[in-house]
N, C-alpha and C positions, 0 to 999 in steps of 0.2 A: 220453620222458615223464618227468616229474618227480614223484618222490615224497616228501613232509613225514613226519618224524617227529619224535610229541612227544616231547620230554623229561621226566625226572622231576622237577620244578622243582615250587614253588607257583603259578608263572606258566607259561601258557601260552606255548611259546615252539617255530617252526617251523624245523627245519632241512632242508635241503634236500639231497639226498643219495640216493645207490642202496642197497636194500634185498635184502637178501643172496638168498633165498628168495622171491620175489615170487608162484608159486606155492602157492595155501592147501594145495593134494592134497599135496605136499611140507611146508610150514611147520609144519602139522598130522601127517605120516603117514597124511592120510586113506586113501592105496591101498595101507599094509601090510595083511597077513592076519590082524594082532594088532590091530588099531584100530577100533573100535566106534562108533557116534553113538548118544545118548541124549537127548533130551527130557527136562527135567526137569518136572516135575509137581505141586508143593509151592513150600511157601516156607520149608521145612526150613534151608534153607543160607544165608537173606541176608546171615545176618552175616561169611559166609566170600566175600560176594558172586557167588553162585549164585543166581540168580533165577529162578519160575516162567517155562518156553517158552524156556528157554536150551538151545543144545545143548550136552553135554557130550562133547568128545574123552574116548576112555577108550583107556590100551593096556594088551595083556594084558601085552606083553614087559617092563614096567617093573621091578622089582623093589621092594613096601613100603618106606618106609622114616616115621619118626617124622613125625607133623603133617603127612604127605601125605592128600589129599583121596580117597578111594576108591570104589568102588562094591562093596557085598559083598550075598550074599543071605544072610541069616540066615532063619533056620527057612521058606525056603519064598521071602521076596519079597526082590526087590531095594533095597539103599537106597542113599544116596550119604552120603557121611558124612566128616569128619574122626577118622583114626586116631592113637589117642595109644596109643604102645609104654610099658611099665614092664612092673614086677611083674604087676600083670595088667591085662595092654593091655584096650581099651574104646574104644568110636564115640562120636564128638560131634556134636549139629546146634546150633544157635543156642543154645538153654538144653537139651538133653537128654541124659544122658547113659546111655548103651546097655552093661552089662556084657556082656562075651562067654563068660564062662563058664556052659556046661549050655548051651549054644544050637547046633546044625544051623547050623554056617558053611562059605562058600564062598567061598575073593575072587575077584573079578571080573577087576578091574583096577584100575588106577591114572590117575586126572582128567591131562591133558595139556594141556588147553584148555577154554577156555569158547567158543562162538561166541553171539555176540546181535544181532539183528536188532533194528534201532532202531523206535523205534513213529511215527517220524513217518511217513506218505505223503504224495505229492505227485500234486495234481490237474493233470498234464499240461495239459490244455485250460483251466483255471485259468490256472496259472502262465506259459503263452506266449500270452497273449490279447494282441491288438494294444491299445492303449490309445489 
């Protein structure tokens, strides 16, 4: 079997080639003990290109680090967020920004992946109708 992978180009352009991990359970860590799937629920994140009904890979084992995507519960609910580290670190979503100090924190984990299911379908008994 033959598999394309695009390039980072402004053009779209196919090459063709074997893909290391072809397995997603693997590509992802989906069958570690540390790795979570989440639904997201909002449209908190588009600009980081997180989209409502995305799933998000999350793993515990990661370690924080600066302008990583995370998942943390603060006072109680879960959020997904971009973490900015300084003097005093703070969550980002699109335009909001979330102080962490005086607040009930917990991290989660650390974004790994995104998975998105495209919105087209296809009408099987449409699509292969004799003509």
């Amino acid at each position: 079997m033959s598999l394309f992978l695009l390039s980072e180009s402004t053009e779209i352009e196919l090459i063709q080639g074997p893909l290391n991990e072809q397995d997603l359970n693997l590509f992802l860590s989906v069958k570690s003990p540390y790795t979570y799937l989440f639904r997201m629920k909002s449209d908190e994140m588009n600009d980081y290109g997180i989209f409502s009904n995305d799933i998000v890979v999350c793993r515990r084992d990661l370690a924080v680090e600066d302008g990583d995507i995370i998942i943390m519960a603060v006072n109680g609910k879960f959020l997904l967020r971009k973490f900015i580290d300084g003097r005093e670190p703070y969550l980002l979503s699109d335009d909001k920004k979330i102080e962490l100090a005086g607040k009930d924190i917990e991290l989660f984990g650390v974004v790994a992946g995104i998975i998105r299911k495209g919105n087209r379908t296809v009408n099987l008994k449409k699509s292969f109708k004799s003509k």
